[in-house]
C-alpha positions in Angstrom: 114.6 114.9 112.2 114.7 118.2 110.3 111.4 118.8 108.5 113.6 120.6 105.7 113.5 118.7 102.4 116.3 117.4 100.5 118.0 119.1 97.6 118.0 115.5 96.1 117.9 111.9 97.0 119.8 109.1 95.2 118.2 105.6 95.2 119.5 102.2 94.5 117.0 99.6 95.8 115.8 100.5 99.6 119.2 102.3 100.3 119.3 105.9 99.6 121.5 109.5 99.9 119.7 112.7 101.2 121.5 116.0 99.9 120.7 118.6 102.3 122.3 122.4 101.8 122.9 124.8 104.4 123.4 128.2 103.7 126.0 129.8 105.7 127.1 133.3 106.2 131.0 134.1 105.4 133.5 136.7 105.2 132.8 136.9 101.3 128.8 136.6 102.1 126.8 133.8 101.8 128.1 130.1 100.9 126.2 127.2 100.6 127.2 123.5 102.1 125.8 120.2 101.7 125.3 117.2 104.0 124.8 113.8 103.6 122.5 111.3 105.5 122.4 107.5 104.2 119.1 105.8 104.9 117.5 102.1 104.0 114.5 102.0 104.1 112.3 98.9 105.6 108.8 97.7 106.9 108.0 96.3 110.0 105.1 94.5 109.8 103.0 97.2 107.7 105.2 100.0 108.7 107.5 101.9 107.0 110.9 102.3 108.7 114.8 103.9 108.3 117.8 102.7 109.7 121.4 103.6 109.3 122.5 99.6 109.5 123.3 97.6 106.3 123.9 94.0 106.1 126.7 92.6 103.8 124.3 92.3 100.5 123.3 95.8 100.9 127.3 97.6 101.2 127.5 97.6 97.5 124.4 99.9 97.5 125.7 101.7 99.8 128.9 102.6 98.4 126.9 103.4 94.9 124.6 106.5 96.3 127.3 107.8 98.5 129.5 107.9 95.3 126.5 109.8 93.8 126.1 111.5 96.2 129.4 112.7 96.8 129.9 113.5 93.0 126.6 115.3 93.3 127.6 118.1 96.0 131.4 118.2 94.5 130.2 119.6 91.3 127.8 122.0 93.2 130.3 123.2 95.9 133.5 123.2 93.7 131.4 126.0 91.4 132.6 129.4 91.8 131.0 132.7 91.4 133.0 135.5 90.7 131.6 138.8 91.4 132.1 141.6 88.9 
C-alpha cells in the first residue's frame, strides 16, 4: 500500500472512497489525475481490517461513495487553467 495520503475520503457506514492525485508531467507541463480505491472496513476479532468484497446489503453503499467520489475528481479534473 502507498503511504501517500488521500486527497479525500468519502464515508457511508464502513464503506469508503480514497481520492488519490497523481501529478503527471505533459506536453503543456504538469497535470494532475486522480484515482479511486473502494474499501470497507471490518474487525476481526479486535483487529481492524479492509477488504475490497461487499455483500448484497452493503452495494447500495457502495454505489453512493463511488458516485461521490466520481463527482468529486470530475469537478477537479474538468477545471481548466488557462495560461496568460
Amino acid at each position: 500500500m502507498s503511504s501517500r495520503k488521500p486527497e479525500r475520503v468519502v464515508r457511508i457506514g464502513f464503506v469508503s472512497a480514497s481520492v488519490f492525485a497523481h501529478e503527471i508531467d505533459t506536453d503543456d507541463g504538469k497535470r494532475t489525475l486522480r484515482s479511486v480505491n473502494l474499501q470497507k472496513r471490518y474487525l476481526d476479532g479486535e483487529e481492524v481490517k479492509y477488504t475490497s468484497s461487499f455483500n448484497l446489503a452493503e452495494l447500495p453503499q457502495a454505489i453512493r461513495v463511488l458516485q461521490l467520489a466520481a463527482d468529486y475528481v470530475e469537478s477537479h479534473e474538468s477545471q481548466v487553467t488557462l495560461s496568460e
